[in-house]
N, C-alpha and C positions, 0 to 999 in steps of 0.2 A: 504494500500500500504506500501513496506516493506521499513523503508529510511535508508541509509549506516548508518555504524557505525562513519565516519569520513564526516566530510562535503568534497561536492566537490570541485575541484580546482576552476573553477569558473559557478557561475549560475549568470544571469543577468535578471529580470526581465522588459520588454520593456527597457527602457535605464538607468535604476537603479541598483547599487551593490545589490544582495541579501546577508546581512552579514552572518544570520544563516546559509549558504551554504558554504559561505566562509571562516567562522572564528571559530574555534573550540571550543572555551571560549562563543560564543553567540552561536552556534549548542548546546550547553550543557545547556546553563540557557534559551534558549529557549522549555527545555521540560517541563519547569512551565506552558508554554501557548499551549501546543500541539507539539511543536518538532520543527523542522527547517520545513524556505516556502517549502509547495507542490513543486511539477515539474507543478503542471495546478493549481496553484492558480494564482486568478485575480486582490488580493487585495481587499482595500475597496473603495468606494468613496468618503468618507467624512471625515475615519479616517486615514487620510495621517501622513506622517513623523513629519509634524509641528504640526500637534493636539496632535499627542501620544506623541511627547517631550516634549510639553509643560505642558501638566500635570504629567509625567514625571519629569521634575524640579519642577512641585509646589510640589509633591508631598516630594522632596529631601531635599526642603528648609522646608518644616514643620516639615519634623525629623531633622532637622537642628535649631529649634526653639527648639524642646522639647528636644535638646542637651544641652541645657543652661539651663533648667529648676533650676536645682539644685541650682540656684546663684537668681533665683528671689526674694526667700522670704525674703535674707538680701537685696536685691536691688543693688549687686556686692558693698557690701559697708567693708566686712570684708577681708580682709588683703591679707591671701595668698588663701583663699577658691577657688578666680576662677581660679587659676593656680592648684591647687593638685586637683580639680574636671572638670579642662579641658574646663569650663562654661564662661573662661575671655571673652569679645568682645570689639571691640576699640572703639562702639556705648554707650557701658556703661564708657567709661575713663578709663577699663582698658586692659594693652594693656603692653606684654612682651619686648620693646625697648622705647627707650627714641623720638624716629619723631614722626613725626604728619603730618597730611594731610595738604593740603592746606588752608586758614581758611577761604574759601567758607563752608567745612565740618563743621567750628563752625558756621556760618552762619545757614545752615541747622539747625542743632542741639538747635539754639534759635529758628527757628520756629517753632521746633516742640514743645516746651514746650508751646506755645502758644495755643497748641491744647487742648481739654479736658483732665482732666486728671493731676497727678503731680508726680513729682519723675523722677527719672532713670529709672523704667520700663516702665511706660508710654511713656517719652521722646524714650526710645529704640526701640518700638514696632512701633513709629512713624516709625521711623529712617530705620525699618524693610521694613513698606509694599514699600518706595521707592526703595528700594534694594532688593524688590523681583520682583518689576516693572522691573526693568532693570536686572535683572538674565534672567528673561524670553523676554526681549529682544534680549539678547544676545543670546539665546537660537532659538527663530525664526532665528535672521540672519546666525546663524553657520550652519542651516540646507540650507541653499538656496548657501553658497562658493560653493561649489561642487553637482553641478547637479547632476552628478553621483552614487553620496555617500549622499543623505539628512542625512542616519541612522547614519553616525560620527557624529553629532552631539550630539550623545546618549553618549560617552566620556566625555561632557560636564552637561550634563542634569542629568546622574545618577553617576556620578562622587561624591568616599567617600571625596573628598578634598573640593568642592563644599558645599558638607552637613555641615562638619565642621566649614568649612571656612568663609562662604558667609556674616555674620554678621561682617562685616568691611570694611575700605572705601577701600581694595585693590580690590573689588569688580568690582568700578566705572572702574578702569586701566581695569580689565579684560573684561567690555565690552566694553571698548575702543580699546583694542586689537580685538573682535569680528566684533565692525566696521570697523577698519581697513581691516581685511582679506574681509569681505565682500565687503566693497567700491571698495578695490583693485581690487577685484577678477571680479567685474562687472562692472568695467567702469567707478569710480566713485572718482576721484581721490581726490578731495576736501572733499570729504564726508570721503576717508580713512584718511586724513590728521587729520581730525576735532578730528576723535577718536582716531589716536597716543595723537597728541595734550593733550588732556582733561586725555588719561590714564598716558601721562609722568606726567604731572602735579601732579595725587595722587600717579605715583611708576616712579620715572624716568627711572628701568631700560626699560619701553616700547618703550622710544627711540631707544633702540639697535634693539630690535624686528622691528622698523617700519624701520629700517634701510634693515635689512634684509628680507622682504613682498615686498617693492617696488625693490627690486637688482632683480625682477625676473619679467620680460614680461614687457608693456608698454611701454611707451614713453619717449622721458627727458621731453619733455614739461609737460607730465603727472607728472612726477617724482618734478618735478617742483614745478609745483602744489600742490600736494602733502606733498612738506616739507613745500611751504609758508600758506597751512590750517594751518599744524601741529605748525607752528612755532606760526604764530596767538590765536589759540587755548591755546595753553599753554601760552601765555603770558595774556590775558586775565582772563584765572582760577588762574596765581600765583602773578596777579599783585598784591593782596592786600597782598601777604605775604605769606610765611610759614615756618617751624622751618627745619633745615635739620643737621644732627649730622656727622659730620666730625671726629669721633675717632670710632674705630672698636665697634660695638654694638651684643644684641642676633643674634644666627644663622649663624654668621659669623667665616670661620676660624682664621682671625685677632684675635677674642674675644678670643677665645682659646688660642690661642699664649702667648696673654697677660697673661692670667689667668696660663698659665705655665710657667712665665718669660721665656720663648722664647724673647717674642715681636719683631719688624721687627718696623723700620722707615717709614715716612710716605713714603720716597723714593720706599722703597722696597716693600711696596703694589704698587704702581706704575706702577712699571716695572713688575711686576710680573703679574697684570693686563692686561696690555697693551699687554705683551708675550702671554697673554691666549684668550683673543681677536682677538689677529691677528691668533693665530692658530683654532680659530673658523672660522674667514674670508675667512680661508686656504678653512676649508671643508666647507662654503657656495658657495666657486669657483666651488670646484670641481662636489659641488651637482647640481649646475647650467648649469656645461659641461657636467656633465651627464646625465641628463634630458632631455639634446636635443630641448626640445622647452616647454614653459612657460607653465605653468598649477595650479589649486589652489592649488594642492599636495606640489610642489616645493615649491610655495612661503609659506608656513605654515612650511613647512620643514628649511626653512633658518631662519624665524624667530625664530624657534624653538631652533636653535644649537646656534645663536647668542645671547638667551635669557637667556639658558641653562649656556652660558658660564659666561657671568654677571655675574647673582647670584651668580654660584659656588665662587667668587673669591669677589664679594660684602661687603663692611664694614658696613655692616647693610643686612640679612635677614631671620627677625621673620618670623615662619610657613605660616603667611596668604600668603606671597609670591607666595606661589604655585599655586593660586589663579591665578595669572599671566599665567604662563604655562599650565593651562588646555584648557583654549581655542584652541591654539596651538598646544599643544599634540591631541586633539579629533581628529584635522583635519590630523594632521602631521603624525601621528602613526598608521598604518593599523592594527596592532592585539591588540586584547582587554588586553592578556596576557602582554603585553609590559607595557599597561596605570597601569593596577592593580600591578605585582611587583611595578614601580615606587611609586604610590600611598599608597601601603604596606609601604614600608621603609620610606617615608614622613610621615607619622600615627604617626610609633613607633617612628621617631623623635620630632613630635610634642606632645607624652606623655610625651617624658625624659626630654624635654626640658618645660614643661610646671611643671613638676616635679623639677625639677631643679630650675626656677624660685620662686617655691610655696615652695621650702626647702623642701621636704616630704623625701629626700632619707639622710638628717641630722642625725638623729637618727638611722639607719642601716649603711650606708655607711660614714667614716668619714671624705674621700677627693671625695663629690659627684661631682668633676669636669669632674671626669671620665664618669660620666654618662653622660655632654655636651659633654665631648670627641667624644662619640657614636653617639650622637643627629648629630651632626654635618657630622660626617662622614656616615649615612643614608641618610643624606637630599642631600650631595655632590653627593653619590654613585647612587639615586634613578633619578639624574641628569644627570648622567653619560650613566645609563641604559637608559634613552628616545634617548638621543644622538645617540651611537652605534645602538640603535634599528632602529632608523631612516637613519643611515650609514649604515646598513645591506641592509635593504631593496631596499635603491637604489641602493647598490653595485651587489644586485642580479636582478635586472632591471624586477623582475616578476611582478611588476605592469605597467600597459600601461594606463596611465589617458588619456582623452577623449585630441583631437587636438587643445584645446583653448587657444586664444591668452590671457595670464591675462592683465587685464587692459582694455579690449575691451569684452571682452562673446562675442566672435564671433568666429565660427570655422574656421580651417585655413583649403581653399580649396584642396591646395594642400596636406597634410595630410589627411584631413577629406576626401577620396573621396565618403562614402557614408554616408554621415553624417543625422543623425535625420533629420525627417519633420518637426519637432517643433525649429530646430536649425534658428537663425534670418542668413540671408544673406545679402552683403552687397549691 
């Protein structure tokens, strides 16, 4: 059978997005496995959305392991090697900013030396299979936010930021973010609390994010709810302490500043913040008036432009940060094209800047400030592009997400009027 050259505008199979239909970037890298779904395929029975993601991520995190190779034989012990070979991880100590996680992370980190085994590599590997436990947690719950759409989850699961990234504790924030979306999205409003909670704790910007997940459907009592997990939650994870750096650090355009005698007062990060905040607020209003009624598209989307906003303007954020936004983005960003440019320009940021910490561009370049110049201004700009992409899309309202109340998974009757067999009623 003969199949277009361009995917269709939309094919749905029973109440599921078909993406290879829908998305031109997955109709393309779906001719590895035979092309985009049939019109009369049935699907599998067993290999649903969650199986194939799931080994899908394990498979991401293992090239995500032999990314580091290069740094085991000294046991990440010589100097600038894991920055000029791109191999550093914050589970081996080292790590391009001056914070640190909460010291539950050191916590951790003594027990696993406890395990067979000695060194830094052994202790890391430990350190690993936890954090590939909860990668692929994360991974299940992102496929179940949106009935509709299990395959966004694939954003997440084969995602290059993921591969790179996922050895470090900004990890834990990201599937605290994944809870979130998921608790939110189904009813669960103490269980999305628990995971802002525990991700503020290892990245506080997930606070802003959990700010903008709950602005969209439910209830105040939910809403409620919701902040007194999250508040609970993080105070638990930081009662025992943790270090936080108050003067502009990697990643940041403060750092920059400073590094060009600009510099700017602490005043003036401030204000400058708070201005860029509120004009993110601006477009979580508007994206919420536009949407018309609560869905787990919307709320991924507000988290996303409030999370987006953060960081850009952040006095502290190293590459793993990105880490944060992918979950977010998976669900948030309907074209595949949109995640990969973003994720492109975060890449080359996280070589130059990894370059840059390792001094490798000393000897070629003599003021290689100019290379952070860059770094900074890809990771801002690849920031910018999920934004707009996400502002595009609702501005052109060509997606209709399914009539769910978030906060409830219940369809709204008067919207839904023909809604799924399988949809719970009240």
């Amino acid at each position: 059978m003969d199949r277009p050259d361009r995917p269709a505008s939309e094919v749905v199979l029973g109440d599921h997005d078909a993406p290879t239909r829908t998305d031109p970037v997955a109709a393309a890298m779906s001719e590895v496995v035979g092309g985009p779904l049939g019109d009369h395929a049935a699907g599998h029975r067993w290999w649903d959305a969650g199986r194939v993601l799931a080994g899908a991520t394990a498979l991401t995190l293992a090239a995500g392991l032999v990314s580091k190779a290069a740094c085991v034989p000294s046991g990440w012990s010589n100097q600038d090697q894991p920055f000029t070979e791109l191999c550093w991880t914050d589970l081996a100590g080292t790590s391009v900013d001056a914070g640190s996680p909460p010291r539950v992370a050191g916590w951790l980190e003594q027990a696993a030396e406890w395990l067979p085994g000695t060194g830094t590599v052994a202790t890391t590997a430990a350190l690993a299979v936890v954090l590939a436990a909860l990668a692929l947690l994360a991974t299940a719950l992102l496929v179940r936010v949106d009935r509709r759409r299990p395959w966004a989850a694939a954003g997440w699961a084969l995602g290059p930021v993921l591969l790179v990234h996922w050895l470090s504790w900004e990890l834990v924030a990201a599937v605290g973010l994944a809870v979130l979306l998921w608790g939110w999205t189904s009813g669960r409003a103490w269980l999305a609390g628990i995971g802002a909670g525990v991700g503020a704790a290892f990245a506080l910007p997930v606070a802003v994010a959990f700010v903008g997940v709950v602005a969209v459907g439910g209830r105040l009592r939910e809403r409620v709810d919701a902040l007194l997990a999250a508040a609970a939650a993080y105070v638990v994870v930081t009662l025992p302490g943790r270090a936080t750096a108050e003067t502009p650090d990697i990643g940041s355009v403060w750092f920059l500043l400073d590094r060009t005698d600009v510099g700017g007062s602490a005043t003036t990060r401030t204000v400058v913040q708070v201005v860029v905040l509120a004009a993110a607020a601006g477009a979580v209003w508007w994206l919420v008036r536009r949407a018309a009624r609560p869905s787990p598209l919307t709320s991924a989307r507000a988290g996303l432009v409030l999370l987006a906003a953060v960081l850009a303007v952040a006095p502290s954020a190293p590459p793993e940060t990105a880490l944060l936004v992918l979950p977010l983005a998976a669900i948030a960003v309907r074209r595949w094209r949109d995640l990969l440019v973003w994720q492109a320009l975060h890449l080359l940021s996280w070589v130059l800047t990894g370059w840059y910490v390792g001094q490798v561009l000393v000897p070629t370049v003599a003021d290689d400030v100019r290379a952070y110049w860059l770094a900074v201004l890809l990771r801002v700009g690849g920031l910018v592009w999920l934004v707009a992409a996400v502002l595009r899309d609702a501005a052109t309202g060509s997606v209709d997400d399914d009539a769910v109340e978030v906060g409830r998974g219940e369809p709204d009757p008067d919207l839904d009027v023909l809604a799924d067999a399988g949809d719970p009623r009240p």
